[in-house]
N, C-alpha and C positions, 0 to 999 in steps of 0.2 A: 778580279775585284780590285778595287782601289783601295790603297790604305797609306798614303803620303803623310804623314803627321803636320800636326799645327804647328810645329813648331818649329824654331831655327836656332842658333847660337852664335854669340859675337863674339871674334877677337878681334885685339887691337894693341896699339904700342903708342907709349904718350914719348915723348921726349922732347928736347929744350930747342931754343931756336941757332945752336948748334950742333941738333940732332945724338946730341946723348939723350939717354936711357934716364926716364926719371923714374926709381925707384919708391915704392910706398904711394904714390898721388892715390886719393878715391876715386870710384870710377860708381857712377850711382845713374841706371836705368831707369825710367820712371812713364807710364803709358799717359798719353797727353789726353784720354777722355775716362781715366779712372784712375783709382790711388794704386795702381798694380808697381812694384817695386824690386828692384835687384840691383847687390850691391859688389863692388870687386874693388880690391888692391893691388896695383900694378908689383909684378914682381923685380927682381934685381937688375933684367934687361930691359926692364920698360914695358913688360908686356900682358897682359890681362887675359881674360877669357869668364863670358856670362853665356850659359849653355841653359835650355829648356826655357828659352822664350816665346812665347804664342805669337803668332803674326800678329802686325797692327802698325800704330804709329807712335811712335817714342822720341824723348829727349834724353840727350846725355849729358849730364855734369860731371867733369873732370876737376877736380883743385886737389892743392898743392901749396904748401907754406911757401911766401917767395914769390909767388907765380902768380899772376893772374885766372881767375876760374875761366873756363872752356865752355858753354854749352853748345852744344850740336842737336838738330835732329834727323831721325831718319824712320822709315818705313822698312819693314822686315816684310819679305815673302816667306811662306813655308820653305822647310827642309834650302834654309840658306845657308850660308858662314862668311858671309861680307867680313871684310879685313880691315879695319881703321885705324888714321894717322892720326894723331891729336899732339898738334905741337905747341906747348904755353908759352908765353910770355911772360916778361919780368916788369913788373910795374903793375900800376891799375888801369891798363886797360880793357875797357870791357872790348868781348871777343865773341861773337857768335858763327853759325855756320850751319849748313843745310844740305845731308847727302840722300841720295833715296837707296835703298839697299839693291834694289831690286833693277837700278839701271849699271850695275855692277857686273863683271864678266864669272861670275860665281854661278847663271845658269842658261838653261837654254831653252827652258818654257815663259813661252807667253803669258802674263797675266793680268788678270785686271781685280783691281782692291777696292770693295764699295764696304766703308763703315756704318757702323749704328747711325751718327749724323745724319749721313748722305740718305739713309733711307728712309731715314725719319723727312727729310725733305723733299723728297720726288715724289713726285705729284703720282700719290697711288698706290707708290711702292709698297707703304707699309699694310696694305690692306691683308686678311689672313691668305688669302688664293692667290695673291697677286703676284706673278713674273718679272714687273718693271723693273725690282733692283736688278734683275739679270738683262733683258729686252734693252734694258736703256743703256746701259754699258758696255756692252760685249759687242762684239762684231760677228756677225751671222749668227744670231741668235733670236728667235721670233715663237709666236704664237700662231699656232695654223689649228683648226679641227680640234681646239679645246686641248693642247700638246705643245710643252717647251720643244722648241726645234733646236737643233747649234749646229752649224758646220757640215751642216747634210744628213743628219739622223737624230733620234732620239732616243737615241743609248747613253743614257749621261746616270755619272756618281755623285751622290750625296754623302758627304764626311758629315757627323755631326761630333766636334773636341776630338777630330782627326780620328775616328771611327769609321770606316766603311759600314753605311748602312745598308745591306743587302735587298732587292726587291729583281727579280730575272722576270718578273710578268711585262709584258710588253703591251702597252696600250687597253691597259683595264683599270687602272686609275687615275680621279679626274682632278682629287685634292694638294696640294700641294706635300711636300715631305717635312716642313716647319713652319712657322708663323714667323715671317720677315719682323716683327716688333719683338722676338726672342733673340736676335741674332745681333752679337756684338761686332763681328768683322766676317761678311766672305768674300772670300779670295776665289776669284773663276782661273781656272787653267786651260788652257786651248792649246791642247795637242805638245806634240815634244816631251812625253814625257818620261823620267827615270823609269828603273826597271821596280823603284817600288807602288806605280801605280801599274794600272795593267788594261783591266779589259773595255773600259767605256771610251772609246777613240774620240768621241765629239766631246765634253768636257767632264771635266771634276768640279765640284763644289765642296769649296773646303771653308766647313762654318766654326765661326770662334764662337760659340755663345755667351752671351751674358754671365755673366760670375756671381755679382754683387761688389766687386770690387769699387765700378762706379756709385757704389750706393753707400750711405751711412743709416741705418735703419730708418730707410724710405721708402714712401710706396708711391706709386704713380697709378693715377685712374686716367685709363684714356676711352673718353666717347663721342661715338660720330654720329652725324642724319644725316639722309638725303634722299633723292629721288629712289624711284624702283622701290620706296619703305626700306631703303636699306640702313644697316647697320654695323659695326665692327670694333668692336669694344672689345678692354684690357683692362685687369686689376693686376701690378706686377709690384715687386717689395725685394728686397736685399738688404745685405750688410757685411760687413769683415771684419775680421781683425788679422794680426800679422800672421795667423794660422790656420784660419777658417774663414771661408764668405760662402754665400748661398746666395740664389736667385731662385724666386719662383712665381708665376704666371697662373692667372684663369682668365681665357675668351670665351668669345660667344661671336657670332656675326649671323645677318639672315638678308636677305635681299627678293626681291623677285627677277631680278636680272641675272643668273647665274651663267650659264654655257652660251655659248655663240649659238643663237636662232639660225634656221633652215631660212625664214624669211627678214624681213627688213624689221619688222615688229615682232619683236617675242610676245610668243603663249605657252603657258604653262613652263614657265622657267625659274622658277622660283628654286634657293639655296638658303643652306642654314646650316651652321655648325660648330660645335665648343668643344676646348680643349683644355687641359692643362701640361704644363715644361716645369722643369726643374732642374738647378744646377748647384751641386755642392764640391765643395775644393776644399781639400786638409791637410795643410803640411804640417805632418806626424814629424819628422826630423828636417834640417837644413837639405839631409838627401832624398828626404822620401814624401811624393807627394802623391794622392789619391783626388782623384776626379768623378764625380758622377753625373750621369745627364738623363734624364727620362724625358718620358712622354707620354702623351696619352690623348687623343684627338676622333672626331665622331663628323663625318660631313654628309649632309644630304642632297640630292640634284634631282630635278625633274627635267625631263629629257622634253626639248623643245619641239615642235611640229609644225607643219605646213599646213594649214585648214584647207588648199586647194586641191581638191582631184585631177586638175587639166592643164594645172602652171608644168613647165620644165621639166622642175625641179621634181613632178609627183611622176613622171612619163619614165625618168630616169630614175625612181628611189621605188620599188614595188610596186609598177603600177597595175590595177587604175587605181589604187589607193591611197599609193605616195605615203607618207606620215600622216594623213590627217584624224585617223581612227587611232591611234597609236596615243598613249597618255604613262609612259616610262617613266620609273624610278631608280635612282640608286643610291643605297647606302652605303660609307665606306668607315672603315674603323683601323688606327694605324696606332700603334704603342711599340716603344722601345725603351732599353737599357742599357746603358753602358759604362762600363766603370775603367779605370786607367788606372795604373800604376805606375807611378814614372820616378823609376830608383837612377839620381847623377853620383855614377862612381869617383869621378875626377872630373876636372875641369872641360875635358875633351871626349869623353865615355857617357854616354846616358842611353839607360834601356827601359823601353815602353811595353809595357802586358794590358790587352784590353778584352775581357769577354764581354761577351754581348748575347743581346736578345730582340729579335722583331717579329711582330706579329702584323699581318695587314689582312684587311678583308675588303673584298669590293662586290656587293651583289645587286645585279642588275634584275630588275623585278619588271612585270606589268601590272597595271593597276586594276584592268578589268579583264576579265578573261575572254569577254566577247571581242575583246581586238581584233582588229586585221587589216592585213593577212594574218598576221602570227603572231601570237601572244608569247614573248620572249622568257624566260628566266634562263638567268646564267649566276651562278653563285662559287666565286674562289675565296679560301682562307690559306694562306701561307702564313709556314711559322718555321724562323728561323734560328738557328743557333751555333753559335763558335767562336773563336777566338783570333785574336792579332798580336803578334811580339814583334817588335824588330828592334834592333842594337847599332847605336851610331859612336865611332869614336873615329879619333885623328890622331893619324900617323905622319907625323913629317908633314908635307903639302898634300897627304891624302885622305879625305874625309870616305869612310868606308863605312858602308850600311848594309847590313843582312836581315832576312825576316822573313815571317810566315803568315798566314790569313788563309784560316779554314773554318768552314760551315756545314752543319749541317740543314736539308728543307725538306718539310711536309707540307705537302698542297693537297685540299680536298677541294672539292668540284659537285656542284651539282645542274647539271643540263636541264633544261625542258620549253618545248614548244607546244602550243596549241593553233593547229590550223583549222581558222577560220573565214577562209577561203571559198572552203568546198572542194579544194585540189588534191587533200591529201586525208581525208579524215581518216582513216587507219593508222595515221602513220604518228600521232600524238602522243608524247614521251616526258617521263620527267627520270631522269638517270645520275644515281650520285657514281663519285668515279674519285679515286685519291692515285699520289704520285710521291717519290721520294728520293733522294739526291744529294749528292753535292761538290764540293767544289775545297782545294788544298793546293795553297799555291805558296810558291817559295820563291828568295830573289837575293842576288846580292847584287850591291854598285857601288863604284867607286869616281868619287868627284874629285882631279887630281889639278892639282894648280901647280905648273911646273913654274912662272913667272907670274907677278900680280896682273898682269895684263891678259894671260890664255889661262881657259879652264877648259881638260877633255873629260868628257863625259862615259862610261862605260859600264854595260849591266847586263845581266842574264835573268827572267822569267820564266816561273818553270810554274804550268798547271798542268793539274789531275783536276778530269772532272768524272762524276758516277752518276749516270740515271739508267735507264733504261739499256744505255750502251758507256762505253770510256774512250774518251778523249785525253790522250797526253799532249802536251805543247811545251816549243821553249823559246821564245822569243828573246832577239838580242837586241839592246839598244845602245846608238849611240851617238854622241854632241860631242859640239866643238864650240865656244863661246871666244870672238877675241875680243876686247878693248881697244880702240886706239888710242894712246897716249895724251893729253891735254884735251884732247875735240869728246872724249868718254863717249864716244859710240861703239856700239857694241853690235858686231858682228855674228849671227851663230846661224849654225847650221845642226839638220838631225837627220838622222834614219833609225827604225825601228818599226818592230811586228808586234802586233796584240791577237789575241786570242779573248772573244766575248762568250762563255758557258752559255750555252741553249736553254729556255726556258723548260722546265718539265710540263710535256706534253701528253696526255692520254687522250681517248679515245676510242670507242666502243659500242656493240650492240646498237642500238635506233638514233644514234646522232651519228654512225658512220652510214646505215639507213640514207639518215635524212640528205646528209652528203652528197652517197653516191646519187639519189634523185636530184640532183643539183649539180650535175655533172661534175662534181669533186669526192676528193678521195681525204686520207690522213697520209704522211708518211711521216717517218721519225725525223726529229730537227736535229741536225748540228750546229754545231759552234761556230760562229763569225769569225772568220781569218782577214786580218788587216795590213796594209803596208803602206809608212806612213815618211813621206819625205817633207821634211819643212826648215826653209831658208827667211831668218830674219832682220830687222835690224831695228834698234831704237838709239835714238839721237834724243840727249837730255840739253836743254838750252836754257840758262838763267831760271830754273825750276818747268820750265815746257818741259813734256816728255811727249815726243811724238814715237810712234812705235807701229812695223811696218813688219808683215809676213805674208809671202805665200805660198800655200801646201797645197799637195795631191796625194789623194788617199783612196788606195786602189783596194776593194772589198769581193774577196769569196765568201760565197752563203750571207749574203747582206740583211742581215735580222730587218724583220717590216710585221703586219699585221692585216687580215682579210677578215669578212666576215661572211658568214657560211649563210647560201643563198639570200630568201627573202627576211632571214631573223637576223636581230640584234646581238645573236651571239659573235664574238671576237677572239679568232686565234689567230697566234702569231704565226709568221709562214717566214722562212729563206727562200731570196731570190741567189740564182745563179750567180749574180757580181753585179757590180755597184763601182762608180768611178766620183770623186769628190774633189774640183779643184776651185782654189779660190785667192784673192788677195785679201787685204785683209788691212785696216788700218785702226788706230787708237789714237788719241790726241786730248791732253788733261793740260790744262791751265794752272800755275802757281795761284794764291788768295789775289786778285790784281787790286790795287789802288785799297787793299786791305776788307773789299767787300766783292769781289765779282770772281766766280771761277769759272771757268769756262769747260764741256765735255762734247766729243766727236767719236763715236763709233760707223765704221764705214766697212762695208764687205760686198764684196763681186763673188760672186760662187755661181758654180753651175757643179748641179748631184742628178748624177743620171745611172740609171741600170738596167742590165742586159740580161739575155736569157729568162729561161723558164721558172717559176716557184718550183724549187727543188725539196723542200721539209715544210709539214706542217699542214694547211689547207690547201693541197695540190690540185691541179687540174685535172679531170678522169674524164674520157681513158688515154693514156698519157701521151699514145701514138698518134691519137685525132689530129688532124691538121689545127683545130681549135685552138687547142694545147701546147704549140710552136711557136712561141714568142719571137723568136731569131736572136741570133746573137747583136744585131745592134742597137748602141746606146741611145734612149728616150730620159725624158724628165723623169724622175719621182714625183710622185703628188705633193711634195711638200717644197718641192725645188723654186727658188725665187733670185733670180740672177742679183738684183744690187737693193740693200738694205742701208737704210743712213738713221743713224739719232744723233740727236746735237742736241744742247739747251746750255743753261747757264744755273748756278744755284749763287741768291745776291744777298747780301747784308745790308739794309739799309737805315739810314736815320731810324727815331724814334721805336726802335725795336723790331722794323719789320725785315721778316725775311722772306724770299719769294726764288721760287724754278718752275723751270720749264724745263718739255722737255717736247723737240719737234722727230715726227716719226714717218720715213717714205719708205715705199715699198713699193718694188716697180710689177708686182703681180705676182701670184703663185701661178704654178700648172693649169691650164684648164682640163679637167677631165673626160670633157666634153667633145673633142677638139678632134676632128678625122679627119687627117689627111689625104686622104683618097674619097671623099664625101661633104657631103653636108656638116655642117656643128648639130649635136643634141639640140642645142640652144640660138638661132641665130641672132640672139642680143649677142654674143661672145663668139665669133668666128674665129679668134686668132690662136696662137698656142698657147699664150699664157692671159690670164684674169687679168682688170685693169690694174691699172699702178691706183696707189691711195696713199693719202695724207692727212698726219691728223696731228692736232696742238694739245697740250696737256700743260696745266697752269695748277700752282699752289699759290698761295700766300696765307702769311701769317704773321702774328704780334703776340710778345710775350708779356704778359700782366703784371706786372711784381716779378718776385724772383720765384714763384712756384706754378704760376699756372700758365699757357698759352692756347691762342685759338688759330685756327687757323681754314681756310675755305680750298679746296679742291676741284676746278675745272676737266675732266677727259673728254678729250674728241671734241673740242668747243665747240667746232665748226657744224659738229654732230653730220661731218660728211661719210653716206653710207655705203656699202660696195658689197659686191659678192668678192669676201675673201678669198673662200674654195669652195668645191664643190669635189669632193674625195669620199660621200656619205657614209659619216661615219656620227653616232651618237646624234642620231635622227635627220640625217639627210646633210646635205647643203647647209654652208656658214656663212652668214657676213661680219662685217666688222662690228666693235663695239659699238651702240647708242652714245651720244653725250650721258654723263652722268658728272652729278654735282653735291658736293659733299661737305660737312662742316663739322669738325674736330677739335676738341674740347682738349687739355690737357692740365691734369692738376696733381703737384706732389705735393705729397705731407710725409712728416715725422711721426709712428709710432712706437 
């Protein structure tokens, strides 16, 4: 599990422009989209240090009786300790300055930082399901089969106020893990990383949420319309003072356009769902601060369908029936808690205690039971619980981190099919079945900066895991970051192993039945073994940051998901190994001409994997020639060689502001696709699905100082395509429809 913290710590050293030591100057941090605050005194050698700051984006004022005032600003990554010079001046000259923390040789993961603003501005992003703040920024990151992808898998962490949220179910939930309109800053990480994150290889999502800090008792109502009847409304309110702020939230959104249709036109696709967030922060002493964050969220999906018995799409998905009898639901239900205690012993020392709580449910139902072939039910509730400590101080040039993250999970399960076929009528089952587990894992590293220009990197990961069987692991990691001199490019390199804990899997009596008539078997899952080499660079230019990596990440027991014959049930399985290589590029724009920024995500990947499913929904009987996959490498169904987003977010006259955001994709897998034959399909002969392109446009104008509206373009062009065809949540995908949307936004004081 991942448990990186939000947060970072700065030192720095002020002195004159003869490079003494200015003793006593103030040093006053201050968050440039909230009143969040921290204050230090340079000491006898010049020197400062402000510890337990949350990522984001900050200015710094330095003054000084004598001296001219300093402001700088700069951008913090998680778990950093950027080093800064602040040299005053004598006289009244005014003095500014602009560093980013994060183009600093203090690490060696990639990352990319999309704030509250940004998401409030892209066309989409803030919607409660919606992916784009990740899709539009990140490099090899996509939506396939109703599923964030990144980097060749979707094994990816959710931090929520640097909390690992735990969830090891593998493609059973369709809702998102927060509501993008609750989130103050998240930081995405791709790959390279310390030994305090751990087991999700393809990324982290590390969320700052909301406080209240930005808020002076304020509430904001935000509501939208548009086509599909859709909707996506927010009442949200905060406040603070220099000891306390709270933030709290209630949505609701509904639409008839939810999951990706099997055809060009959705039926029966209709979504709806409300939730409420909550964020309290109280600093009890200057040392001691407490953090709370819940949740509590309810979504609902109707599973799409193909009304054709004779298309493709129904020959390949249980035919003769295909989807078109089929009229699927699911409900999902997701709450957490987590509270933090964050005691700063000294300036260089701070230790973090976080318990927690998650509950998730996802049950996948039928509507009528005459369906067919098979009237599906699949019902899981996981409930999770444990805790996270780790302890950071600096010694000399080495920043040294230790910690724990352990959980305990309860998984119940309830199976049942009804076949209404005529194939199997004996064979009709409904079976409850529970599981239990878990997972204790331990770490130390040490980030050692021998010269301000080199930082090596060095760490050990240590998991125990318990279900059915035990799993020990100990993965080492380790970086090298250099800087060159004047040109601040920044060189790094990594290696390093993870280890992903296996989903708890049971399975028994008439769903192993149903199985073996299905020519599959169960066998127990293990754990995903990783090895991950990645070589980077980022070149910072007059505020351009262009930033360039590319990795290969070689996978035993490659965690994926199957579904058991002609039903809608979904277990995860391990393939034999997995190979993950990619380039990989970012490219972000200073404010230009004080309204236009500019963004470029670009990624070349090929994810292929070999051999046989080794755990989970196996192939039976295991000897058949059937069952011999070979050892050599093919696509994954989610593999898409080169992905681009580009757009612009602009500031214009009269209030308005306007982005874009353009999106290519040169095709997924075809699933379809025989080498040694015909295609399933012959619209689609090649190996992979077409390439597609789609436009996405905001704009909007702010009313006075409290209210703004603003209009929403996706997929203008409303150009349509078979995304993938991997049937899974009712067959065959295409891409989004156009959809057009209009949002309201209005604060008041209560």
């Amino acid at each position: 599990m991942s448990f990186a913290s939000i947060f970072s710590q700065i030192h720095g050293v002020v002195h004159d422009p003869q490079h003494r030591p200015i003793a006593g100057a103030s040093v006053e941090l201050r968050a440039l989209h909230s009143a969040f605050t921290r204050q230090a005194v340079t000491q006898q050698d010049g020197t400062f240090t402000i510890a337990a700051i949350p990522l984001g984006d900050y200015s710094i004022l330095v003054t000084e009786a004598g001296f001219d005032d300093l402001r700088q600003s700069i951008t913090l990554a998680s778990d950093t300790s950027p080093a800064l010079h602040f040299q005053l001046h004598v006289g009244a000259v005014h003095q500014s300055a602009s560093v980013t923390a994060d183009a600093s040789a203090d690490s060696v993961t990639p990352t990319t930082l999309i704030s509250r603003l940004e998401i409030a501005r892209t066309p989409g992003a803030d919607r409660t399901n919606s992916m784009a703040m990740i899709t539009d920024y990140v490099p090899g990151a996509y939506m396939t089969h109703d599923m964030l992808h990144m980097r060749g898998g979707h094994q990816v962490s959710w931090l929520i106020d640097g909390v690992e949220i735990p969830n090891t179910n593998i493609a059973s939930n369709l809702g998102a893990q927060i509501d993008p309109k609750d989130i103050d800053y998240l930081e995405v990480q791709r790959g390279s990383y310390t030994a305090d994150v751990s087991d999700r290889t393809y990324g982290v999502f590390n969320v700052v949420p909301r406080t209240g800090f930005e808020r002076n008792r304020e509430a904001e109502l935000v509501m939208s319309a548009g086509n599909f009847l859709q909707t996506n409304d927010q009442l949200n309110l905060g406040d603070h003072t220099n000891k306390f702020a709270y933030y709290a939230s209630l949505n609701g959104n509904r639409s008839d356009y939810g999951l990706a249709p099997p055809v060009s036109h959705p039926l029966h696709d209709a979504a709806n769902g409300y939730g409420g967030f909550a964020s309290l922060l109280y600093n009890r002493t200057p040392r001691d601060q407490f953090r709370l964050v819940t949740q509590l969220r309810h979504d609902f999906f109707q599973i799409p369908y193909d009304p054709s018995t004779t298309d493709a799409e129904a020959q390949q998905f249980d035919p003769p029936y295909g989807s078109s009898q089929l009229r699927d639901v699911q409900h999902e239900t997701d709450g957490l808690a987590a509270l933090t205690w964050l005691h700063t012993f000294n300036t260089s020392t701070v230790l973090q205690v976080s318990p927690f709580y998650h509950y998730n449910r996802a049950n996948y139902d039928y509507a009528d039971a005459a369906e067919a072939p098979v009237a599906t039910t699949y019902h899981r509730a996981s409930v999770y619980a444990g805790v996270q400590a780790n302890l950071t101080t600096q010694i000399a040039r080495h920043t040294l981190q230790a910690g724990m993250y352990s959980f305990g999970q309860h998984d119940n399960y309830l199976f049942g099919s009804l076949f209404n076929d005529g194939t199997q009528p004996s064979q009709d089952f409904s079976l409850p079945d529970s599981a239990a587990g878990g997972v204790v894992e331990e770490f130390i590293s040490d980030n050692y900066q021998p010269l301000s220009w080199l930082t090596l990197i060095a760490g050990l990961h240590e998991t125990h895991f318990k279900g059915q069987f035990v799993e020990n692991q100990t993965d080492p990691r380790f970086g090298i970051a250099v800087q060159v001199p004047h040109l601040r490019w920044v060189f790094r390199g990594f290696y390093g192993r993870y280890y992903q804990p296996p989903p708890l899997l049971t399975a028994a009596g008439p769903v192993v039945q149903f199985a073996n008539a299905n020519n599959t078997d169960f066998a127990p899952l293990h754990g995903e073994r990783d090895e991950e080499h990645q070589f980077g660079l980022k070149i910072p230019y007059r505020d351009w940051v262009l930033d360039a990596d590319t990795f290969k990440t070689r996978v035993n027991n490659f965690l994926d998901h199957s579904n058991v014959g002609d039903s809608s049930i979904y277990f995860p399985v391990t393939i034999d190994g997995a190979l993950v290589r990619a380039w990989e590029l970012t490219l972000r724009s200073p404010r230009l001409w004080r309204m236009l920024q500019l963004h470029l995500a670009y990624s070349n990947q090929i994810a292929e994997q070999r051999g046989n499913i080794t755990g989970g929904l196996i192939c039976a009987p295991i000897a058949s020639p059937q069952c011999d996959a070979g050892f050599d490498y093919s696509p994954v169904d989610h593999d898409q060689r080169n992905t681009l987003n580009t757009g612009f977010d602009a500031t214009l006259p009269w209030k308005i502001v306007a982005s874009t955001n353009v999106y290519y994709g040169s095709g997924f897998t075809n699933g379809g696709y025989d080498p040694s034959g015909p295609p399933a399909d012959p619209r689609y002969p090649n190996p992979y699905l077409p390439q597609h392109t789609t436009f996405d446009l905001s704009v909007g104008r702010s009313i006075g100082a409290r209210a703004s509206v603003s209009v929403t373009v996706l997929n203008a062009a409303n150009r349509r395509v078979l995304l993938d065809n991997s049937l899974t949540f009712g067959g065959f995908h295409y891409n989004d429809p156009r959809q057009i949307a209009g949002e309201l936004r209005y604060r008041f004081h209560y």
